[in-house]
N, C-alpha and C positions, 0 to 999 in steps of 0.2 A: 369482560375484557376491559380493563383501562383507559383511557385515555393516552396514558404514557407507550402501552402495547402497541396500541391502534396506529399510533405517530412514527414510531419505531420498524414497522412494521410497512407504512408507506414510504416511509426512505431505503427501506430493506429491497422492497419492490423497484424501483426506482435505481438503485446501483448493482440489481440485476441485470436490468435493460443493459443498461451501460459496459454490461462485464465483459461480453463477447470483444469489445474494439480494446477494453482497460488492459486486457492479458494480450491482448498482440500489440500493442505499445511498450507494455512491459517486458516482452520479449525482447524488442528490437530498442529499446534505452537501455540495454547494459552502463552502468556507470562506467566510463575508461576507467585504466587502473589508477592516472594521475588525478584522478575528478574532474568534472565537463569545464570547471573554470578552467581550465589549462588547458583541456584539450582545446577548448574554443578560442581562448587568447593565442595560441599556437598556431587555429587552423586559419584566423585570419591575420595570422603573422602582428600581433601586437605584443611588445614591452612588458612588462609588471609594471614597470614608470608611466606608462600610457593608460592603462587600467586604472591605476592610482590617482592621476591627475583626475581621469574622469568621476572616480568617487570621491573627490580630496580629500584622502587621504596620504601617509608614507608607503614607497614601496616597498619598505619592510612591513606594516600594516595588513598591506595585498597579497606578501608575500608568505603570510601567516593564514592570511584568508584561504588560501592556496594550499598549502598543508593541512591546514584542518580542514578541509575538503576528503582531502585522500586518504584522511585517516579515519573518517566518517564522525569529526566531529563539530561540522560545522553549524552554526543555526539556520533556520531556514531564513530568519531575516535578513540575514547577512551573504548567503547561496543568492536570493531575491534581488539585492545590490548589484552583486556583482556580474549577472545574468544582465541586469539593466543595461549595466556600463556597457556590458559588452554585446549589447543591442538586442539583447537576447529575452524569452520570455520563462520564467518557472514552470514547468509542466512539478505538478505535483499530485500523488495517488496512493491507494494502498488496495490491492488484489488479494483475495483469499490464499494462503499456500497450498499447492496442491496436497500436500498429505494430511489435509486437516479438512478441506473441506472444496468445494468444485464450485458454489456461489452464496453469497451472502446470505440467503436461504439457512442453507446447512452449515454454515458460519453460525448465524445465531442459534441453531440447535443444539453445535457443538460447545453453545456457551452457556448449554439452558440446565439448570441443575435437575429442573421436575421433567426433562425430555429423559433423558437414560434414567429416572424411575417407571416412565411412562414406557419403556425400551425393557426395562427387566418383566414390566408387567404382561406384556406382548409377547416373551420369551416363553414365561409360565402360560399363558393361554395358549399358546402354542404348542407346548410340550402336554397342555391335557386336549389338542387337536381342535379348540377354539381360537386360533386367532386371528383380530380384527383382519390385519395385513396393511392396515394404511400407514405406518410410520416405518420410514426411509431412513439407517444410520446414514450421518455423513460422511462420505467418501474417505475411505481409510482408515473407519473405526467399525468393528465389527461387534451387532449386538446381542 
């Protein structure tokens, strides 16, 4: 095994731990429909001109920050700003989809080209009533 496996592999471990609290965060941050930057300048009753001042920028500037939010095009450096201003902190993540795979585990199998050779192999030894049994498809793919 590599080097690059072995490292990959300790991070893989690692944002397993983590997955159980990541998917119930993820549940409960629905993005609003208008994006958090509005809903949040909204929910503490502030301006686009107040926002603005506090990034110096124009509140048409803000005001664009604001739309590409909602449109899901905004950078994150710029999500990161405007979170600031608005005293606010970026939670930022990415969770397995559930139809693809249930934890970063079966994440990286689903991305591993020699695992479904190693899945077809398992299938034939199985169909002449040898097989291993230790390899798990990832959730929502059948091998």
């Amino acid at each position: 095994m590599c080097m690059k496996n072995d490292i990959g592999r300790i991070i893989q471990r690692g944002l397993d731990q983590r997955l159980q609290a990541l998917k119930a965060a993820h549940s409960a941050a629905q993005r609003p429909a208008r994006g958090w930057l509005r809903a949040v300048r909204d929910a503490v009753d502030l301006s686009q001109d107040q926002v603005a001042t506090k990034l110096g920028i124009r509140r048409q500037s803000y005001a664009q920050m604001e739309a590409a939010e909602a449109r899901g095009a905004i950078s994150l450096n710029s999500l990161q700003r405007g979170a600031e201003a608005l005293g606010c902190e970026l939670v930022y993540f990415m969770v397995p989809r559930e139809n693809t795979a249930r934890t970063y585990d079966e994440l990286r199998r689903a991305h591993d080209p020699l695992f479904k050779h190693l899945q077809a192999s398992e299938h034939s030894m199985a169909l002449e009533g040898q097989p291993v049994g230790d390899l798990k498809p990832p959730s929502g793919h059948s091998g």
